[in-house]
C-alpha positions in Angstrom: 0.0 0.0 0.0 1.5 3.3 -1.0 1.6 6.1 2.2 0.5 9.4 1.2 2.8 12.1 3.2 1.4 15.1 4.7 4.3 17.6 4.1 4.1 19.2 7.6 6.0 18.7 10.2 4.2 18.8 14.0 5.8 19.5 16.9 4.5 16.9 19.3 3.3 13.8 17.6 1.5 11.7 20.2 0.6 8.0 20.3 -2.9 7.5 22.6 -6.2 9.2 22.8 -6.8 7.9 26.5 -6.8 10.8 29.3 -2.6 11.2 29.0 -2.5 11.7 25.5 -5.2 13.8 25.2 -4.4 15.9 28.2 -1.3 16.2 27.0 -2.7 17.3 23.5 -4.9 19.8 25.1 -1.7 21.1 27.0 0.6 21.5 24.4 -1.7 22.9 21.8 -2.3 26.1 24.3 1.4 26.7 25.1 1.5 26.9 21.3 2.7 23.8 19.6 1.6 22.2 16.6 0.0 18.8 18.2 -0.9 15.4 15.9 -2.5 12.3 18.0 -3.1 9.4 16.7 -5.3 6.6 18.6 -5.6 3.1 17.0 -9.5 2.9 18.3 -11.6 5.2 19.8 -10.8 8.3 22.4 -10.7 6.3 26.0 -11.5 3.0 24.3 -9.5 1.2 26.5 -8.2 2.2 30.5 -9.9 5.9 30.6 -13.5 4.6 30.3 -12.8 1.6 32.6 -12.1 3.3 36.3 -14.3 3.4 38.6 -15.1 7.3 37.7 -13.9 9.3 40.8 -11.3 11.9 41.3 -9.7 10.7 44.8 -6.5 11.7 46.7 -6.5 7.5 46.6 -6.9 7.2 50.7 -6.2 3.9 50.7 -2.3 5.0 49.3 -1.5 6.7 52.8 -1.0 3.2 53.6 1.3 3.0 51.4 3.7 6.1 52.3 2.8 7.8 48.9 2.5 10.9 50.5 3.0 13.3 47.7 0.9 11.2 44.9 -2.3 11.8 47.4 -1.5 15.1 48.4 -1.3 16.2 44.6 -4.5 14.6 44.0 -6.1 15.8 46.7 -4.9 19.7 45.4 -6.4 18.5 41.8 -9.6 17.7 43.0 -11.1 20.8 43.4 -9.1 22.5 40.5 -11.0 19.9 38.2 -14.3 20.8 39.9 -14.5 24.1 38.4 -12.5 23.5 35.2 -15.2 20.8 34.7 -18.7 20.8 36.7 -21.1 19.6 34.4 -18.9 16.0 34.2 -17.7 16.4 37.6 -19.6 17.2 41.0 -19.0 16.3 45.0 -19.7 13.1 46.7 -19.3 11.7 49.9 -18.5 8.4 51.2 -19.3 6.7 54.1 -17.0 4.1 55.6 -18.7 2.0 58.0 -16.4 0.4 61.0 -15.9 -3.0 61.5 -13.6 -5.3 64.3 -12.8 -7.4 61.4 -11.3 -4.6 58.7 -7.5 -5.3 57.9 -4.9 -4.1 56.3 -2.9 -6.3 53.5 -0.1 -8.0 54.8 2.2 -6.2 52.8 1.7 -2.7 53.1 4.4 -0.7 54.8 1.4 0.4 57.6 0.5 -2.8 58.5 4.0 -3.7 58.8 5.3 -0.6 61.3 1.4 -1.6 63.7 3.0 -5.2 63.5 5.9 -4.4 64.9 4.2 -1.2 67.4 1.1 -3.2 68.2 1.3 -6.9 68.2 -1.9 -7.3 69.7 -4.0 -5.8 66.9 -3.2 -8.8 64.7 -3.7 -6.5 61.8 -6.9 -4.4 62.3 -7.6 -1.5 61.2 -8.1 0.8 64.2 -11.2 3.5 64.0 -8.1 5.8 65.5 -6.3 5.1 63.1 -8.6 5.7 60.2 -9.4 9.1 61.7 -5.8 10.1 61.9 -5.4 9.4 57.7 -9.0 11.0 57.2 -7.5 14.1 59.3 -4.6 14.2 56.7 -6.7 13.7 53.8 -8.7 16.3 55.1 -5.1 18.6 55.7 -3.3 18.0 53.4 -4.6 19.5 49.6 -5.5 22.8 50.7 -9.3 21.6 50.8 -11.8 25.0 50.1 -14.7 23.9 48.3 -15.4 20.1 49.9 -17.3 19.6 53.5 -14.7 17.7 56.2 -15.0 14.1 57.5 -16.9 13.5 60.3 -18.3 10.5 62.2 -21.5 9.4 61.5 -24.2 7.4 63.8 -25.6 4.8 61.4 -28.4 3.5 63.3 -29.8 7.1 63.2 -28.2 8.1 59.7 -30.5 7.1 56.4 -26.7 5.2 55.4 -27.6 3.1 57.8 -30.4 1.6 56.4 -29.4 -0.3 53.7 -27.0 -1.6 56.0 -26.6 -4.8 58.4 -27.4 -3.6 61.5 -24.1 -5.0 62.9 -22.7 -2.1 61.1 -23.5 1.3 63.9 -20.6 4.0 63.3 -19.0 5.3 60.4 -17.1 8.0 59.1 -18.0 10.3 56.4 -15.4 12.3 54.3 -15.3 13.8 50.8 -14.1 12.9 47.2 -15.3 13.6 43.8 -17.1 12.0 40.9 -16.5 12.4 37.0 -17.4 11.0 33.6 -14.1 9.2 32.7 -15.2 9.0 29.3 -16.4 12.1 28.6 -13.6 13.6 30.0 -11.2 12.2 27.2 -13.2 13.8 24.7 -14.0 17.1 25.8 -10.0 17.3 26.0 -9.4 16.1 22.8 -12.1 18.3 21.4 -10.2 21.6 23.3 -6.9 20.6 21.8 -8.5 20.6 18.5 -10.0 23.8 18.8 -6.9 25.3 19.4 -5.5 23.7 16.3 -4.7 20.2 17.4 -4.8 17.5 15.5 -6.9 14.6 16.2 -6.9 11.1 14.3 -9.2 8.0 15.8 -9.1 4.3 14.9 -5.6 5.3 13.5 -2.6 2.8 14.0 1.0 4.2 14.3 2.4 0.9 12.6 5.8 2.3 12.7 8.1 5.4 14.0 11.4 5.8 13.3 14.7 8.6 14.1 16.2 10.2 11.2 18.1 13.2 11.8 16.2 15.1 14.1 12.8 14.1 13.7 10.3 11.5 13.9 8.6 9.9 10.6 5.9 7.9 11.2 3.3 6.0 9.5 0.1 5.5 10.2 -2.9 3.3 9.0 -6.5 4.9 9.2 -9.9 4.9 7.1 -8.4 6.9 4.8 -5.1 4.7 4.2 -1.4 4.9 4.8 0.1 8.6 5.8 3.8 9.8 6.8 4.2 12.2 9.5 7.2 14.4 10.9 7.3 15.7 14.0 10.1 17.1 16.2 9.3 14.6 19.2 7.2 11.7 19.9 5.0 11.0 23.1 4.1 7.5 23.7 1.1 7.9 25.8 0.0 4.0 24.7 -1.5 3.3 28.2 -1.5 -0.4 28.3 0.2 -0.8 24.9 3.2 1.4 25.9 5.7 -1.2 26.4 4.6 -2.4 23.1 4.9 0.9 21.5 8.4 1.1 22.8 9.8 -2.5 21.8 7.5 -3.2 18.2 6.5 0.4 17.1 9.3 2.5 17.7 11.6 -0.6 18.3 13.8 1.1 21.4 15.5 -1.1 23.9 14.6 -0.7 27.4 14.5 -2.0 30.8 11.8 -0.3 31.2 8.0 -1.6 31.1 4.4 -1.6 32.8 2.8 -4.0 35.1 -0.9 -4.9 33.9 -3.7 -5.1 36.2 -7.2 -5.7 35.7 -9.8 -3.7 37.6 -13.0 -5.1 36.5 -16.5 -3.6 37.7 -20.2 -4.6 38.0 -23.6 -2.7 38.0 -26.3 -3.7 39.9 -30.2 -2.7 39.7 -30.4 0.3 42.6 -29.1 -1.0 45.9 -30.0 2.3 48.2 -32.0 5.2 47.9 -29.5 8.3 49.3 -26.9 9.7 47.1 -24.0 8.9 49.3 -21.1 6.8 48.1 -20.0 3.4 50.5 -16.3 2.8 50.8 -16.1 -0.8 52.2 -13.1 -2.7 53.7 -12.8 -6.6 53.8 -11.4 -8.9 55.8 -8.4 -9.4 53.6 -7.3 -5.6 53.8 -8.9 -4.6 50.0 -11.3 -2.4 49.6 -14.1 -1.7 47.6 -16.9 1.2 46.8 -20.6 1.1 45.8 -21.4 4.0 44.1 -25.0 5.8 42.9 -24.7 5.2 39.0 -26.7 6.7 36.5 -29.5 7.6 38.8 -31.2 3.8 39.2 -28.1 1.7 38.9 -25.4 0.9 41.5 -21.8 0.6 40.8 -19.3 -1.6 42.7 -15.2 -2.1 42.2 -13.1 -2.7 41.7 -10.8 -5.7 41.8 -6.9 -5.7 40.9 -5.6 -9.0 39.5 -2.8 -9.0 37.5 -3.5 -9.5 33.8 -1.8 -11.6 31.7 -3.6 -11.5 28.4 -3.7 -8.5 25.9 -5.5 -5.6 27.3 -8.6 -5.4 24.6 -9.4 -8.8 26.1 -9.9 -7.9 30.2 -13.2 -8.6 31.2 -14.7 -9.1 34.1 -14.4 -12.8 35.4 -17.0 -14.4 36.7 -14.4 -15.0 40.0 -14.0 -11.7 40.2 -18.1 -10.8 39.5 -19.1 -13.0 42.6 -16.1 -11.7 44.7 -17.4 -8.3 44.0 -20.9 -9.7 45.1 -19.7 -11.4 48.5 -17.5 -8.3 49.3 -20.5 -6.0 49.0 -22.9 -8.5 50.5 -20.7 -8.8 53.9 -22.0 -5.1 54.4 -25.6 -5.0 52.8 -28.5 -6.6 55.0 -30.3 -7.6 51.9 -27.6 -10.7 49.7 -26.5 -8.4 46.2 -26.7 -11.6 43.9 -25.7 -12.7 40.3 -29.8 -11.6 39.1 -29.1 -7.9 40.7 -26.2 -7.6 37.9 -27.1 -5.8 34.5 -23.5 -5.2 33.3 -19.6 -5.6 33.9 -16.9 -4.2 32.8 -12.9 -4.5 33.8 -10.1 -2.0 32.4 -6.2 -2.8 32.5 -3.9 -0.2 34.6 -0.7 0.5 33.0 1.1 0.2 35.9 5.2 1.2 36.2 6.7 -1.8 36.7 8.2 -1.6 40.3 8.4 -5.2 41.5 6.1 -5.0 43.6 5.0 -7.9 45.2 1.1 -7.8 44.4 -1.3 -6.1 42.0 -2.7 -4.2 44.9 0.9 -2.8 46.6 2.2 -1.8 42.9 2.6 1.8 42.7 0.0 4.0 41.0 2.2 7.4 41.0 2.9 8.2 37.0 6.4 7.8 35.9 7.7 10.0 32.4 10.7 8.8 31.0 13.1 10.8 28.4 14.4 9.3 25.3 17.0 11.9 24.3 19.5 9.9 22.5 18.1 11.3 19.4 15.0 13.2 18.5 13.2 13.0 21.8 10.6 10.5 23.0 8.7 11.1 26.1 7.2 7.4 27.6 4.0 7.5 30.0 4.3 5.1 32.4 1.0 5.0 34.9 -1.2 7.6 36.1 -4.4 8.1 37.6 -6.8 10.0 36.3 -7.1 12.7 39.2 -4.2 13.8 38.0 -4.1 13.4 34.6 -3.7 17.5 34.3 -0.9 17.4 36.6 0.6 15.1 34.5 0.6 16.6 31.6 2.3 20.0 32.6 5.2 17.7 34.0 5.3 16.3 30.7 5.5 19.0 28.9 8.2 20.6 31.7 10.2 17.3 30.1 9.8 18.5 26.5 10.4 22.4 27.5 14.3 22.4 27.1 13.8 21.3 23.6 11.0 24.1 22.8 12.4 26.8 24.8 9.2 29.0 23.2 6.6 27.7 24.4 3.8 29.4 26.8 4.0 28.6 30.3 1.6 26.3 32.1 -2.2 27.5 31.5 -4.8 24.6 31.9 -5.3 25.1 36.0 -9.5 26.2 36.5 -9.7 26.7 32.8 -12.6 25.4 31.6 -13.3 22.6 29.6 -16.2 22.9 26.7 -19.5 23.6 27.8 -17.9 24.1 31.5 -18.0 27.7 31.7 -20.2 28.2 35.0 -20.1 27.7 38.4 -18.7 24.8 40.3 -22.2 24.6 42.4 -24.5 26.1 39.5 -25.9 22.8 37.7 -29.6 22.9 39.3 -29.6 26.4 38.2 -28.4 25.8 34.3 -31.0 22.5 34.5 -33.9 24.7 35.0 -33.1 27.0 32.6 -32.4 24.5 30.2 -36.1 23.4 31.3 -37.4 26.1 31.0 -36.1 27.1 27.4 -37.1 23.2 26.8 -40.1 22.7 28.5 -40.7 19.7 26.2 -37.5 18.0 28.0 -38.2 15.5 31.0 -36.6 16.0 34.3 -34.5 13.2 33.7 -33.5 14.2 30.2 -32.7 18.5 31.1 -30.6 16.8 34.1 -28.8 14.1 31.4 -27.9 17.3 29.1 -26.2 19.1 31.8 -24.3 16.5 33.0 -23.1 15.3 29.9 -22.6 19.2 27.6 -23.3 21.7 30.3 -23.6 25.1 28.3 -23.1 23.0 25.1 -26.5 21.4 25.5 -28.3 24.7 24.6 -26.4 24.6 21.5 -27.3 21.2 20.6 -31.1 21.6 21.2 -30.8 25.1 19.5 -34.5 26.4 18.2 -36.1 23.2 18.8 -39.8 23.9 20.2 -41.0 19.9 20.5 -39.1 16.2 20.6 -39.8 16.4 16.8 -37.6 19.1 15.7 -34.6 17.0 17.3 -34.9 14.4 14.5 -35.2 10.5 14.6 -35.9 9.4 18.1 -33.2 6.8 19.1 -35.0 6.1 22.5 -33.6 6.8 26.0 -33.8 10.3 25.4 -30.9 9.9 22.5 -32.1 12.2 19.1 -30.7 12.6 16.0 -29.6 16.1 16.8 -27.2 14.6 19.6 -25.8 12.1 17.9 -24.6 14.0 15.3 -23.4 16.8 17.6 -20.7 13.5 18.9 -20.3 12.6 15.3 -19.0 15.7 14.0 -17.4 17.5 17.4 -16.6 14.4 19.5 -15.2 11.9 17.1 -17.8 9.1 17.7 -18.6 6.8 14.9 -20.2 3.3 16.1 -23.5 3.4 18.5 -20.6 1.7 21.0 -18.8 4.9 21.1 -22.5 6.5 21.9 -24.2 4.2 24.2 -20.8 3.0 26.0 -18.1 6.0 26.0 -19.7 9.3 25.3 -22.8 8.1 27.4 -24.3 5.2 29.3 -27.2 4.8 27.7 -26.3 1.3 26.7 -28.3 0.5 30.0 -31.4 2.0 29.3 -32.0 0.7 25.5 -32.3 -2.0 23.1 -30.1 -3.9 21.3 -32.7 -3.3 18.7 -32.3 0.5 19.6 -28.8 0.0 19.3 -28.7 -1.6 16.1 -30.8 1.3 14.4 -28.1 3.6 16.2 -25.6 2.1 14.5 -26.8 1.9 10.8 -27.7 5.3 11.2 -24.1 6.7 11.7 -22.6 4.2 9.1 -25.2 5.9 6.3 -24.2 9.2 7.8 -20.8 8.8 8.7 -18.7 9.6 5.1 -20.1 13.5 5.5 -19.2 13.9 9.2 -15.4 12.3 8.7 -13.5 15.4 7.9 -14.8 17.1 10.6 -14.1 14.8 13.1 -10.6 15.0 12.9 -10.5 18.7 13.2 -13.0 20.2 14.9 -11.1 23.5 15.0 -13.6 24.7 12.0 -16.0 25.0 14.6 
């Protein structure tokens, strides 16, 4: 097949459209460097639509000594609130006390109480678990989020749902976001400012000569050469192949995979609290309200041995999921109370670490200078996805001494631009405008486009004007607002990534989805890989 080269040469040519690459992307593109990304599937296809959507300081990792990963999580937490509160909001979680909570064995806190308290046999204490909830509190500069406090659970409505073994608890704060939809509203900001953005696009090969990169890639419209001046492999789970098969480099250097796999359950409790559970073998899990009548609950960490498109969620790991949560929950969760899984693989550094659990999740970049430079992206979580990419790009700066200084901190993403705490007030506007729109649906568009949703609905006066009903509240109008400015192009990258409505409809729904954006796909292409023409 003959490769059609584009002529121009980008600064940053970056290989992953999960939340690092396109972070990064977004990043560089408003310090003023020509940006190309390239991701073999679709944005967040893989890790960055499989957490278990919260922004967290990660308190299980004070265990752990890694002091300054949490505490720079904890600071991003509320500098993504307001950069992003239509995809991001509050939430607290309540962690219920137990005799039998542990630690793991292994962790560097249960080893010093070991060695200080003998008779504790390693238990958690509720002393102890106020002392780290008193730093979590401390230690990010927390303005916006309520402090822990203790809770009374047989007075408390958390309690309820609860065995009744189960009578104190403490409450503390974190953050929820739509993992998903946060890839692409940074993708689409990077291409605004002039980014470029290239889905189901395979870098099949990158190679040094002189002082550039040439590439090839292999997308729907064939075989293209790139230049660019340096190359950021932001391959998530498929970094280590990147560096050995792509780019053939040799290294020492590679990632431990581990599966996190999820379930959702029919609507465990009523409140709109979050449960942080702790087992007898010193994980822990949450249970989190999910999409208003679901209930979400992870996450496991096996190590995974397969390729990454293949994690799913076991059916070991389904009913451990189900016992864990059921040890707390006075009513069984069973296999009938499941409606879907999912699992993700981590891209852990690889440490050499003894378990899945104890591997470290702090983000490791590693410089390539030997030639044209190459920038690896080892790990991550995605609190701190922003954080990471300004430390990339304070990697690249010696080597584009021009560009603008750091910028993305509060800034908001699209359809973000209004306050932190101002979503009931933009629903009822949008209600009001609407008045055709269901509570449910005005509250879906808010969450999902914030400000953008008025554009999307524009002069519609009834359902009709919004074009083919797709069911769940999904219209044509919608769907081709993802189309053409968020690079879907299946009903998967719909119903799964950009939304969940995969719960709510048909496969029949689905399949009528589908054909639709295949017929009207061809039109929408060109703008989908530069939404800058917006």
């Amino acid at each position: 097949m003959t490769a059609t080269s584009t002529g121009i040469v980008s600064d940053l040519f970056i290989i992953g459209g999960g939340i690092n690459g396109c972070g990064i992307a977004r990043d560089a593109t408003g310090r003023g460097l020509s940006v190309t990304l390239a991701e073999q599937g679709d944005l967040a296809q893989g890790t960055s639509s499989a957490s278990t959507k919260l922004f967290h300081g990660g308190l299980r990792y004070l265990e752990y000594f890694e002091f300054r990963l949490v505490r720079e999580a904890l600071e991003e937490r509320e500098t993504l609130l307001v950069a992003m509160p239509h995809i991001s909001w509050p939430m607290r979680f309540v962690l219920p006390l137990s005799p039998g909570m542990r630690f793991e064995s292994d962790t560097p806190t249960s080893r010093l109480l070991r060695w200080v308290m003998p008779w504790a046999k390693g238990r958690r204490p509720a002393w102890l678990i106020r002392l780290g909830l008193f730093m979590y509190d401390t230690m990010g500069g927390r303005k916006i989020l309520p402090a822990a406090r203790s809770l009374d659970l047989t007075r408390d409505p958390a309690g309820k749902p609860l065995k009744p073994e189960f009578r104190r608890a403490f409450e503390y704060s974190d953050c929820w976001v739509e993992d998903s939809r946060l890839v692409a509203l940074n993708a689409r900001d990077a291409a605004q400012r002039g980014g470029r953005i290239m889905t189901r696009t395979k870098v099949v090969t990158a190679e040094r000569q002189g002082d550039l990169w040439h590439l090839t890639t292999e997308g729907p419209d064939g075989r293209h050469h790139h230049k660019a001046r340096a190359l950021v492999n932001a391959g998530g789970p498929w970094v280590e192949d990147v560096i050995r098969n792509v780019a053939r480099i040799n290294s020492s250097e590679g990632v431990r995979l581990v599966r996190g796999s999820h379930i959702v359950t029919r609507k465990l409790f009523d409140h709109d609290r979050c449960y942080f559970f702790q087992g007898s073998d010193g994980r822990i899990i949450f249970a989190i309200p999910y999409e208003q009548d679901f209930t979400l609950i992870g996450t496991t960490d096996k190590d995974h041995t397969g390729a990454p498109k293949e994690a799913v969620c076991t059916d070991e790991e389904r009913d451990y999921l189900l016992a864990f949560a059921s040890q707390y929950f006075a009513k069984p969760v069973t296999r009938d109370d499941v409606v879907w899984t999912y699992s993700g693989v981590r891209p852990l550094y690889n440490d050499g670490a003894k378990s899945a659990t104890a591997a470290t999740r702090d983000y490791v970049l590693s410089l390539d200078d030997t030639g044209a430079p190459l920038l690896n992206v080892f790990g991550g979580k995605i609190t701190t996805y922003r954080r990471l990419a300004e430390s990339a790009l304070a990697k690249l700066h010696p080597f584009f001494p021009k560009a603008k200084p750091a910028w993305t901190a509060r800034v908001p993403l699209p359809g973000g631009d209004f306050p932190h705490d101002g979503v009931a007030a933009l629903t009822a506007k949008l209600a009001a405008q609407y008045p055709f729109l269901t509570p449910y649906w005005a509250g879906r568009m808010i969450r999902a486009y914030g400000t953008d949703a008025f554009l999307i609905l524009g002069n519609a006066g009834t359902p009709a004007a919004l074009g083919t009903d797709f069911g769940a509240t999904l219209t044509e109008v919608e769907v081709r607002w993802l189309m053409t400015r968020e690079y879907a192009s299946t009903a998967t990258d719909v119903v799964w990534r950009r939304s969940k409505l995969g719960l709510r409809m048909s496969q029949d729904q689905i399949t009528a989805l589908d054909h639709f954006m295949q017929m009207n796909g061809s039109s929408t292409a060109s703008r989908a890989i530069s939404p800058a023409a917006e």
